[in-house]
C-alpha positions in Angstrom: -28.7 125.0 -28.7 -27.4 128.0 -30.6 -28.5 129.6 -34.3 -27.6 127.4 -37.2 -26.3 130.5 -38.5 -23.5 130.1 -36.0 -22.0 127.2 -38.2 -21.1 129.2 -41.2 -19.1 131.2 -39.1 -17.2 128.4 -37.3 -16.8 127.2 -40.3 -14.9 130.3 -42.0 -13.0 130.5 -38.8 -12.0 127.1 -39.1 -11.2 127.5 -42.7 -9.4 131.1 -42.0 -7.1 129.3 -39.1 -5.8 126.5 -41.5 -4.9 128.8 -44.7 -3.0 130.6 -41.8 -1.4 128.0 -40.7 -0.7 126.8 -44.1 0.8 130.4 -45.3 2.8 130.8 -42.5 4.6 127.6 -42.0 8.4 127.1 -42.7 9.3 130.6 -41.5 12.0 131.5 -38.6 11.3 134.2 -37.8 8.9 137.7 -38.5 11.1 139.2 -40.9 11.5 135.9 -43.2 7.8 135.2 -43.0 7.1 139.3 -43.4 9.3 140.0 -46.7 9.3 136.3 -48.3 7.6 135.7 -51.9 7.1 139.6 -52.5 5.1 139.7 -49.1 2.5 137.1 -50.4 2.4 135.2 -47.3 2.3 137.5 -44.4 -0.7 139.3 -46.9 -2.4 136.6 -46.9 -2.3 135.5 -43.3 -2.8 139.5 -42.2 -6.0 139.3 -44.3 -7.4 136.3 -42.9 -6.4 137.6 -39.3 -9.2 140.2 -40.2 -11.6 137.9 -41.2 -10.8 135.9 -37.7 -11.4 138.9 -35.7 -14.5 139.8 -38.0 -16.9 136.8 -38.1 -15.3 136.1 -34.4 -18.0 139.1 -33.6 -20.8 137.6 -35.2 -20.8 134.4 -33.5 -24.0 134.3 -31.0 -22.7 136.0 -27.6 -23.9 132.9 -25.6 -22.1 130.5 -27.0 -19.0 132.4 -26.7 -19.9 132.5 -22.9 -19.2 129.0 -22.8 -15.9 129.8 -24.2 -15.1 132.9 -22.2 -11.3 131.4 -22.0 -11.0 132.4 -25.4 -10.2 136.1 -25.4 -13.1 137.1 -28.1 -12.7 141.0 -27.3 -9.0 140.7 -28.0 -9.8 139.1 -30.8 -12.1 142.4 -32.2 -9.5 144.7 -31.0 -6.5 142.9 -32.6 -9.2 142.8 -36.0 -9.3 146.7 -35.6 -6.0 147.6 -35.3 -5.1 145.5 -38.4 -7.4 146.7 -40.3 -6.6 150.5 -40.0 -3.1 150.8 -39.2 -1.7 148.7 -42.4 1.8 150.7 -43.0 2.5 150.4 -39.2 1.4 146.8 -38.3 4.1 144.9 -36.2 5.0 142.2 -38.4 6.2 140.0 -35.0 2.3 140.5 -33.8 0.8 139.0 -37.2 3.9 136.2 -36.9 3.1 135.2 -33.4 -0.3 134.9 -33.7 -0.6 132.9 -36.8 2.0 130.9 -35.4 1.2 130.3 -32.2 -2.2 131.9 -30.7 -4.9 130.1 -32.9 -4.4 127.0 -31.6 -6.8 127.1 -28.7 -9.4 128.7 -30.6 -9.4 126.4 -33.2 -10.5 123.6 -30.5 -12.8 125.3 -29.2 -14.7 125.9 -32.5 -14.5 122.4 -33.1 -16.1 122.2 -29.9 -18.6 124.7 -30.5 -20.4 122.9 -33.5 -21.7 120.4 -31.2 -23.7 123.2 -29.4 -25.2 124.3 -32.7 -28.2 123.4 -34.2 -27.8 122.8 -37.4 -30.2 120.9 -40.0 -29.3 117.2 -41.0 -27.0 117.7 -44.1 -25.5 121.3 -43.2 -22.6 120.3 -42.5 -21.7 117.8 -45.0 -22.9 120.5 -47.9 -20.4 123.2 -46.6 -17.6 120.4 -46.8 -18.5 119.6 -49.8 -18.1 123.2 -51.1 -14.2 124.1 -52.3 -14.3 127.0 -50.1 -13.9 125.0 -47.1 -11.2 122.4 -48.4 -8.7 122.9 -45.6 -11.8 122.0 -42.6 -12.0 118.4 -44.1 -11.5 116.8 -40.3 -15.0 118.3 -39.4 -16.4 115.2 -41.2 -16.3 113.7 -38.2 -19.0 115.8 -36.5 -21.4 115.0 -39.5 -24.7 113.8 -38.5 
């Protein structure tokens, strides 16, 4: 079993993956999803892409072992470039991967929290927070 640590960090991932989802839904195309509602959108999913590749690094290195089909470096790298290239990001990279490359991550964090050792009660009091409103499925898990 992994540090209970590791759930808040599934969790914000979890979290992170659905507001992108969520802000990035209903576009065509990069250029609609880049320049509709004064930007506001593709802001908000380019900020939470940093916070995806950031608390991606902090999850325990073992457990992302298990997962080695998930490309975690990638992940760090794309975090980087993000964060320090602002004016020149490609606007088809953040569109792609919101759309369509989170997916498979997001299952296996689900996964993940089974592997985690967590105290009775953990999970239920970060669902119960408003932060993590869009995670509500994780109720499952609860034990």
């Amino acid at each position: 079993m992994f540090s209970n640590r590791n759930l808040t960090y599934i969790s914000t991932l979890l979290e992170c993956i659905e507001k992108i989802f969520l802000y990035s839904d209903g576009f065509n195309d990069a250029t609609e999803f880049a320049w509709a509602n004064d930007q506001l959108n593709f802001n908000a999913a380019w900020g939470l892409l940093l916070v995806v590749g950031e608390e991606s690094k902090k999850i325990d290195k073992g457990l992302k072992n298990i997962y080695s089909d998930i490309a975690w470096q990638q992940m760090a790298g794309k975090r980087n470039y993000l964060a320090h290239d602002y004016r020149g990001v490609d606007k088809e990279l953040v569109y792609q991967t919101s759309r369509y490359s989170l997916t498979k991550l997001k299952e296996a964090l689900i996964h993940m929290i089974d592997s985690v050792d967590y105290e009775d009660g953990a999970l239920a009091e970060a669902l119960d927070s408003p932060y993590y409103q869009h995670i509500q499925y994780l109720r499952t898990k609860l034990k």
